[in-house]
Structures are given as C-alpha cells and as structure tokens.
C-alpha positions as CSV (number, residue, x, y, z in Angstrom):
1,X,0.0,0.0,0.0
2,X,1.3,3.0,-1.1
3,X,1.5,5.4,2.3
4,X,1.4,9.3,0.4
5,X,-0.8,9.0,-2.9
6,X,0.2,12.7,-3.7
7,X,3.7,11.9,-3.8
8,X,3.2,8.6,-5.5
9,X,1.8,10.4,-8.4
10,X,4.1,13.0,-8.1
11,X,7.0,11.0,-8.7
12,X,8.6,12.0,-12.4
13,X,9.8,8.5,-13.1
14,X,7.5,5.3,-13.8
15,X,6.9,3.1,-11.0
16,X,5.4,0.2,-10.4
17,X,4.7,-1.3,-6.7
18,X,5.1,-5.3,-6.8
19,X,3.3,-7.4,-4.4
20,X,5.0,-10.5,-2.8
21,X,3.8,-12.9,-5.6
22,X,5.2,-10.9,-8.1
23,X,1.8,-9.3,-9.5
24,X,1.4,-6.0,-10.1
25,X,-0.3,-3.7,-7.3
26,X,-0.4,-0.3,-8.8
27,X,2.1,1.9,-11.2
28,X,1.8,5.9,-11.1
29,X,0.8,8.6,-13.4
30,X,4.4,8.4,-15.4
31,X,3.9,4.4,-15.4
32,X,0.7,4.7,-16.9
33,X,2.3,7.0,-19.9
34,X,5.3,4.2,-20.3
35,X,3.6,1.4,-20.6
36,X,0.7,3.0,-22.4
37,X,-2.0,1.0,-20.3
38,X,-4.1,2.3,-17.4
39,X,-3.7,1.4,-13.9
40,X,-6.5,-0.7,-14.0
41,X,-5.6,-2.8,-16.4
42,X,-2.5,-3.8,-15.4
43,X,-3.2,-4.4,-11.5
44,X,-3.0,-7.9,-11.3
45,X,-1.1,-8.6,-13.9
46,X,2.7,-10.6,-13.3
47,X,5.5,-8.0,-13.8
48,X,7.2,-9.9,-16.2
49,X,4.3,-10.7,-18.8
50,X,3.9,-7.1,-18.8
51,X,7.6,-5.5,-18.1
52,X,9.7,-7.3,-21.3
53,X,13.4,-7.0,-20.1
54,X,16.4,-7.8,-22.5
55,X,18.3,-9.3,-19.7
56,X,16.3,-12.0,-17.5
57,X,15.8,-10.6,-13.9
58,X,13.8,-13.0,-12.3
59,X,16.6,-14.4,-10.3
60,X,18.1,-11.3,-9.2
61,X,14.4,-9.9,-8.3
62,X,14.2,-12.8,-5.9
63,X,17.7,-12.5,-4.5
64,X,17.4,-8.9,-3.7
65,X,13.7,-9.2,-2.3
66,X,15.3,-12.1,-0.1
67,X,17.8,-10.0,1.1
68,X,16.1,-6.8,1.5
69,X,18.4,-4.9,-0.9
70,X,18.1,-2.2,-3.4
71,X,18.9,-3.8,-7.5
72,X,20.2,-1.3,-10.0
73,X,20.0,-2.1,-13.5
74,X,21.6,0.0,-16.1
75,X,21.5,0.1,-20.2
76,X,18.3,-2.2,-20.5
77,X,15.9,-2.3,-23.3
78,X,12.8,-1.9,-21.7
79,X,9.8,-2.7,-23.5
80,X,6.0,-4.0,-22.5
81,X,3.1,-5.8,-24.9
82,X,1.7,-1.8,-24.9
83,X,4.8,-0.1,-26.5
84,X,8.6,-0.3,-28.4
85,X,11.9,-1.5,-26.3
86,X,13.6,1.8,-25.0
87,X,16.7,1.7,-23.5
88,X,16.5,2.5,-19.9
89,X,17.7,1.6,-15.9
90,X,16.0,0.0,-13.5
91,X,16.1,0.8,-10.1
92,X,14.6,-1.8,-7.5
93,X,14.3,-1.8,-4.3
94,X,11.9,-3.5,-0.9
95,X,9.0,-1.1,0.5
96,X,9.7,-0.5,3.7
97,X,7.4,-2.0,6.0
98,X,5.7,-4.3,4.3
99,X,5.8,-8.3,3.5
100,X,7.7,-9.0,0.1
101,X,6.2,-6.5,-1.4
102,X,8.7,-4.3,-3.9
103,X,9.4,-0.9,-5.7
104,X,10.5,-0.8,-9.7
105,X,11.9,2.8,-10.8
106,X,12.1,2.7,-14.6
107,X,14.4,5.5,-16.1
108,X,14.3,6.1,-19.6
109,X,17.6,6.7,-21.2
110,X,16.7,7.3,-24.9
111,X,13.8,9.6,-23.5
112,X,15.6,11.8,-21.5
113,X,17.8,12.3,-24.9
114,X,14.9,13.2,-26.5
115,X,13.6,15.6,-24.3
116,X,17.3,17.2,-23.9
117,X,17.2,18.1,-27.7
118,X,12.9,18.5,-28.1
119,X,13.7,22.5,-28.7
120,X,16.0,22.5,-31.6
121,X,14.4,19.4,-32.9
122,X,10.6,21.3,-32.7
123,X,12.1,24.3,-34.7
124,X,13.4,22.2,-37.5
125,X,10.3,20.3,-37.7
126,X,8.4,23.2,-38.1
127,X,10.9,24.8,-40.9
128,X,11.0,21.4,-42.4
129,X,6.5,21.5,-42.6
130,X,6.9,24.9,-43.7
131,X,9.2,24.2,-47.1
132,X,7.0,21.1,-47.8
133,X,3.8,23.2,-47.7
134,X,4.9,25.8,-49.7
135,X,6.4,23.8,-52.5
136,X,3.0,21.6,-52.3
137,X,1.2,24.6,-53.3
138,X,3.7,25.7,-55.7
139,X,3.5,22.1,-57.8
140,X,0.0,21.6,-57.7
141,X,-0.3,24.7,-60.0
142,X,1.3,23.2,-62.6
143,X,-0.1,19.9,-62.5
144,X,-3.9,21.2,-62.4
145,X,-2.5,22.3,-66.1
146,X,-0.4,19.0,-67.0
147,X,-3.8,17.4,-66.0
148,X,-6.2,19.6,-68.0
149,X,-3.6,19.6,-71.0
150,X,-4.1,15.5,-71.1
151,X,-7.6,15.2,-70.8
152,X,-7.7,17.6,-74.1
153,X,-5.1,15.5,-75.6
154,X,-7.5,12.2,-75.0
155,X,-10.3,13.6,-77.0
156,X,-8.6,13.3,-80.3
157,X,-6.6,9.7,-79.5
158,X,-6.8,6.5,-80.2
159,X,-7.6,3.3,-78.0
160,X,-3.7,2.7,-77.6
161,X,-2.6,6.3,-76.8
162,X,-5.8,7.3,-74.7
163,X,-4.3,4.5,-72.0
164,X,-1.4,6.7,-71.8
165,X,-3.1,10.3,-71.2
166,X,-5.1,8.1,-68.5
167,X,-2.3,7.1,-66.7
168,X,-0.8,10.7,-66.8
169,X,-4.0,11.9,-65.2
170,X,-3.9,9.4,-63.0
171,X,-0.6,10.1,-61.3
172,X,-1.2,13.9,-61.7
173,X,-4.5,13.4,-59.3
174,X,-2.5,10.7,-57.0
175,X,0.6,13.2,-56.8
176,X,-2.1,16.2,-55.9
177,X,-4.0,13.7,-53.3
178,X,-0.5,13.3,-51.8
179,X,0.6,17.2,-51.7
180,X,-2.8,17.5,-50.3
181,X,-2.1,15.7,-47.1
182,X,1.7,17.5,-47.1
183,X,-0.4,20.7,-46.7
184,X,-2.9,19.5,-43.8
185,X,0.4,18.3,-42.1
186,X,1.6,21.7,-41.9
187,X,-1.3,23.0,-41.2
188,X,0.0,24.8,-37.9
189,X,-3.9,26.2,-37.0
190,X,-4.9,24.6,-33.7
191,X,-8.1,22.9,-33.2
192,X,-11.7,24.6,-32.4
193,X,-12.6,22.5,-29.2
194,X,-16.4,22.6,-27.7
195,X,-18.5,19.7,-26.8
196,X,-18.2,17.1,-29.5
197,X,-20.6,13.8,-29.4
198,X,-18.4,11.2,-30.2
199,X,-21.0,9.0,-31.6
200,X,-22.0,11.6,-34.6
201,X,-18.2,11.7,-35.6
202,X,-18.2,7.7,-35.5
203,X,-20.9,7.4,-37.1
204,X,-20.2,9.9,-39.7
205,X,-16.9,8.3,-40.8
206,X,-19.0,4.9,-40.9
207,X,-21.3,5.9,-43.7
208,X,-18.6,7.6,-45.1
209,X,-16.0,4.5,-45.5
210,X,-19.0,2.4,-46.6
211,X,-20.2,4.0,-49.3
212,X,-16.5,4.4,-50.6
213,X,-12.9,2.9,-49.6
214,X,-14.4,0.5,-47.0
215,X,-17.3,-0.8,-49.2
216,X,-16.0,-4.3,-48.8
217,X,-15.6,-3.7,-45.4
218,X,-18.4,-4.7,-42.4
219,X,-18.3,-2.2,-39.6
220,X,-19.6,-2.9,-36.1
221,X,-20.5,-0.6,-33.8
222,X,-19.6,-1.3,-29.8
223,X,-20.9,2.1,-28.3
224,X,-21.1,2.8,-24.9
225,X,-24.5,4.9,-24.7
226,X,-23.8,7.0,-21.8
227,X,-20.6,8.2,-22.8
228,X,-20.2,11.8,-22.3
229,X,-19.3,14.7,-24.4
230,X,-15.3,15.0,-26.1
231,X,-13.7,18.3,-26.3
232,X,-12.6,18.8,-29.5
233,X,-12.6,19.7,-33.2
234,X,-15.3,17.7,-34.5
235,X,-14.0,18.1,-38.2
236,X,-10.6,17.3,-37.1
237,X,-12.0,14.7,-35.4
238,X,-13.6,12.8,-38.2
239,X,-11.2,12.9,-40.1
240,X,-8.9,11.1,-37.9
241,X,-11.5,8.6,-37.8
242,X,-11.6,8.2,-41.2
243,X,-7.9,8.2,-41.3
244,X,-7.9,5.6,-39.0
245,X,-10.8,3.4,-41.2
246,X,-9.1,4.2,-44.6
247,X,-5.9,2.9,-43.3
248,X,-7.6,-0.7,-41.7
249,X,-9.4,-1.2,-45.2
250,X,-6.2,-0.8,-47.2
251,X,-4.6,-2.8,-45.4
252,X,-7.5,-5.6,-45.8
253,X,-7.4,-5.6,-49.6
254,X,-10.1,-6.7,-51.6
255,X,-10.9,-9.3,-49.7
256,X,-12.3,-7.2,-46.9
257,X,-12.5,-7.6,-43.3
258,X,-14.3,-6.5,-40.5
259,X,-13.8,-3.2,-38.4
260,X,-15.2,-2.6,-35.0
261,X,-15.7,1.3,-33.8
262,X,-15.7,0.9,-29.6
263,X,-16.2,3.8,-27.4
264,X,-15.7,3.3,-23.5
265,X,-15.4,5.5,-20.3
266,X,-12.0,4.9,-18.6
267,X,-12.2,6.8,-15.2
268,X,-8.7,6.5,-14.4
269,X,-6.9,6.9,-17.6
270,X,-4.6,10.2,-16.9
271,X,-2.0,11.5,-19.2
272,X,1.2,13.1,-17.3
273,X,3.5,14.8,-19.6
274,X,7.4,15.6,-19.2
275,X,6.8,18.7,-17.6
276,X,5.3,17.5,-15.1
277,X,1.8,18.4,-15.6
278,X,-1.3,15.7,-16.3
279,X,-4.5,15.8,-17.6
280,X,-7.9,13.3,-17.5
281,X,-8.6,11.7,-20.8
282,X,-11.1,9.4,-19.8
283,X,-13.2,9.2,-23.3
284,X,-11.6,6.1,-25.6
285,X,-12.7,4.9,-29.4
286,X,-10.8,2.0,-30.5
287,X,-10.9,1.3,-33.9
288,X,-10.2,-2.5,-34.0
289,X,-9.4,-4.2,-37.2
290,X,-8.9,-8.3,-38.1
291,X,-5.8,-7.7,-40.5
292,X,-2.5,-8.8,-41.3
293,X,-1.5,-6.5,-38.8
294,X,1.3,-4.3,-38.9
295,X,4.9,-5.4,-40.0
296,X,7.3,-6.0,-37.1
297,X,9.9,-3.5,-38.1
298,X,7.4,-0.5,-38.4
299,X,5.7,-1.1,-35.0
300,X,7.1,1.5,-32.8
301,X,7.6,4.5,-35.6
302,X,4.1,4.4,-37.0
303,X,3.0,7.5,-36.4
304,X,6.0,9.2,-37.7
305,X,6.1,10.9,-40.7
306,X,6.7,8.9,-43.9
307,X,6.9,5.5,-42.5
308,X,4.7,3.0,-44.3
309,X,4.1,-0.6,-44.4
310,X,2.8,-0.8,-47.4
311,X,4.2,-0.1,-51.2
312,X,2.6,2.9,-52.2
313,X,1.6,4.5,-49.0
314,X,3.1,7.9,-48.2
315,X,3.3,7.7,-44.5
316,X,1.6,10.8,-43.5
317,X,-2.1,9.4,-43.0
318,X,-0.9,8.5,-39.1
319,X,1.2,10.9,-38.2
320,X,-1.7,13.4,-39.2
321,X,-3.5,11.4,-37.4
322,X,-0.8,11.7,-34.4
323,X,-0.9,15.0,-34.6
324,X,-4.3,15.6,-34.1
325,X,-4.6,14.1,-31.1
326,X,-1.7,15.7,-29.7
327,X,-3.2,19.1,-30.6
328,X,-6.6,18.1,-28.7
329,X,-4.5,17.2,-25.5
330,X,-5.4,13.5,-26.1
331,X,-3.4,10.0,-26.8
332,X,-2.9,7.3,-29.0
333,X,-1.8,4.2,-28.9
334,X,-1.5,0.8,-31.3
335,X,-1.5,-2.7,-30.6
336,X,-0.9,-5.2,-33.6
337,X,-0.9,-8.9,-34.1
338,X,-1.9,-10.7,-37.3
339,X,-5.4,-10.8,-37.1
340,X,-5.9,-8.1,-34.6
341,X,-4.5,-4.2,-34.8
342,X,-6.3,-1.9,-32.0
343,X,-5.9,1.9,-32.7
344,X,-7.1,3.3,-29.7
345,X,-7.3,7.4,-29.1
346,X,-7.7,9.0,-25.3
347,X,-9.4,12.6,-25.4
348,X,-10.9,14.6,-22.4
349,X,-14.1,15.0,-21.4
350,X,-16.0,18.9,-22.3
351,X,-17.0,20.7,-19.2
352,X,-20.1,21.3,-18.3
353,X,-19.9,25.2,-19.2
354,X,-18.3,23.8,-22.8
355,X,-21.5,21.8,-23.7
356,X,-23.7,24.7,-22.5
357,X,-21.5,27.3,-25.3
C-alpha cells in the first residue's frame, strides 16, 4: 500500500509497486504513460508478462527481495506488450514495511535524450513542414494544367494512346492527393474545441468508409450509450477517424475484413506529460481491425512521418492522425498482431460550461 498517494503520483519516473507474488499492485501517473495502459488494467497482472526486459531478472528480483536490498540495472531495453523496447535503468528496491512487497523505478535513457534536444528538434520540424507546404502549393499549379492539358489530348486519340493520357492523369490526381495531405500536415492552426458527441463523428466516418474505400468492409458498432461529451474539433476529429478506417481497409485488400468502432469511459486513464503536468482523458474509441497486422519492423515508428508498411503509401495518414490528437490534449496508442490491430485514441471530457456554449 502506497502510504502518500500525492507523492506517488508525483514521482517523475515510472513506478510500479510489486506485491509479494510478483503481480502488479499499482504503477503511477508516469507508469501509466510508459507502458501505455491504465492502472486498471495492469493491477494484477505478473511484472514480467507485462515489463519485457532484455536481460532476464527473475533471479536477481528474488535475490534482492530475499535480502532486503536495493537492485540497479543500467543500459536495458525496456519494452512492454503496450509499446517499443527503449533503453533504460531499472532501479529496484523493498518497500519498507511491508511483507515482500517491492518498488520498480524505470528510467528512460533514450527519452531523456529526447527531451534534452525536443527544442532545436521542434524548430526544424516546423521549418522542415513549412518548405514542404509551400512547395506543395507551388506544384500543384502546374499539374492542375499538365492534367487539363491531357484530358484535351484524350479527346482526339486513339484506343492505344488514350491508355497513356489516362495514366498521366492518373498520377497527376494521385501526386495532388499526396501534396494534399503535405499541406494539412503543416497545417500549424490549432483545433476549435467545444462539446463534441463522439457517436456523430463515429458514425459519420462509418457511412462515409461504406459507401466508398471501406465498401468491402463490415463495420460494427460497440458504443457505450452513456458516454459523455469530447472536447474537441469535431472536423478534425472525423477525419482522424476516417484516417484511421481508410488505413484498416487498405490494409484488408479486396478481400475485406471487419472493423469494429468501440467507445468506453475509462475513469482512471490520466496522461502526465514531461513537464510534469497531467491531464484526465477518460473518453476512448478504438478502432479495431482483423488484418494482417502491422509489419514488425514498423511497429514502434508508425506514427511518424513517412513510415509506411505498405508499397505505395506515403506515410503521413498517421502521423496526421498523431498529430491531431496531440493538438486536442489526447493519446494514441496501437496494438498489432496478425489478425488483430487496436488503434485506440484517449481525449478529455467537455466541461459542463463547454457543452452549455
């Protein structure tokens, strides 16, 4: 039991308390955010089907709960079912007082790097978005008239040569689709939050993927009826959803697949940041897919920008979707197996003065 709660989830670093049989009793605020999984769902859980250690510990867990002595652990890859290996230290140690029960410190190297250079990194991101949105603009000009010019070319051609001005308009529309999503990516405005029904934008994006790239698709609905209002962008919002849909159907093919849209209240689910401060984001969707799944090497950069597992795909459909939810304050996480991918996305709850406005 965990004497001062206010400096348990105070504490900067993830921690996980570890009762005697080696389950898992609680983790803080930080924890939560490492091992992308709520409190709840882990308590109970054996530290070592969740906690995925490069170097087996079991032993020297036992020894130094035996002994009653602190374990330091340094230049691990830490990873969890939730999340990617990082490379961290590990800092055990008894809780004083009780009967077997024992203290894990995670400390994450690679993050702390991060965080050190998250300035300099920010500013070249943002010159980097900048140059890619203004050449965007700057070629779709000219292929609106490489496009127009081919179409007019078509009218007087043959059956051979009218396959090749379709194939140039082709590409001309696929390059604009593409410079499209460059330009919502650096689209620096910040969302319009008010009081957003979840359910509408779920359901919107439903109709939506049927009657177009999810056509093959079957779409269940899981809703959770008394689930409160979101605060957030409701446009924004959809189209992360449909993001989200587009991106399970593609990777379906053809032979479709089935999609199912779950929304859930999660009391305890609270996002802590580096800087200390932590926010409530108790309203979850999960859209859950029965695909391939995503390839192995991919897993842990998804949402970065111009990573794709497929042949064709740009890589900027999730990391717009990343960094939408970031905007709204929220989270999102992936889990993936063959057979079973779960994007799911945290957002706060509107006030009760936002769903009056």
């Amino acid at each position: 039991m965990i004497p001062d709660r206010r400096i348990w989830t105070s504490l900067p670093l993830p921690t996980i308390l570890i009762a005697a049989d080696d389950t898992i009793t609680d983790v803080n605020p930080a924890a939560e955010g490492f091992l992308n999984a709520s409190a709840k769902t882990v308590t109970g859980v054996p530290v070592w089907d969740l906690i995925a250690v490069d170097d087996p510990l079991e032993v020297a867990f036992a020894r130094a709960r035996a002994s009653q002595t602190p374990l330091f652990v340094n230049d691990v890859d830490v990873g969890s079912g939730h999340r990617a290996p990082l490379q961290c230290g590990l800092q055990i140690a008894p809780l004083a007082g009780s009967d077997g029960e024992m203290i894990m410190m995670i400390s994450p190297r690679e993050l702390a790097g991060r965080m050190t250079q998250n300035n300099s990194v920010k500013s070249a991101a943002r010159s980097a978005i900048g140059m890619a949105e203004m050449l965007a603009h700057e070629i779709k000009n000219p292929l609106a008239g490489i496009t127009g010019a081919a179409q007019l070319l078509s009218m007087n051609l043959n059956a051979d040569d009218l396959e090749l001005t379709d194939l140039i308009v082709a590409e001309s529309r696929r390059i604009v689709k593409l410079l499209e999503q460059v330009e919502q990516f650096g689209n620096l405005m910040p969302p319009r939050r008010q009081a957003v029904n979840l359910h509408d934008v779920l359901d919107r994006a439903r109709r939506s993927a049927l009657l177009g790239f999810g056509a093959q698709m079957k779409i269940i609905e899981d809703y959770d009826p008394s689930l409160p209002l979101a605060l957030g962008d409701k446009d924004q919002l959809l189209q992360v959803v449909l993001n989200l849909l587009k991106n399970a159907a593609e990777a379906a093919g053809k032979t479709g697949g089935t999609i199912r849209l779950h929304s859930y209240f999660e009391h305890s689910f609270r996002l802590r940041r580096a800087d200390g401060t932590g926010q409530s984001l108790p309203l979850q969707i999960e859209v859950i897919d029965d695909g391939p799944g995503l390839p192995e090497h991919i897993k842990g950069e998804v949402f970065e920008p111009f990573v794709s597992g497929r042949e064709n795909g740009t890589g900027l459909g999730l990391a717009l979707v990343s960094k939408i939810i970031s905007e709204h304050g929220g989270w999102i996480s992936v889990t993936s197996v063959p057979g079973h991918t779960n994007f799911r996305i945290s957002l706060p709850r509107a006030r009760v003065s936002e769903q009056e406005n």
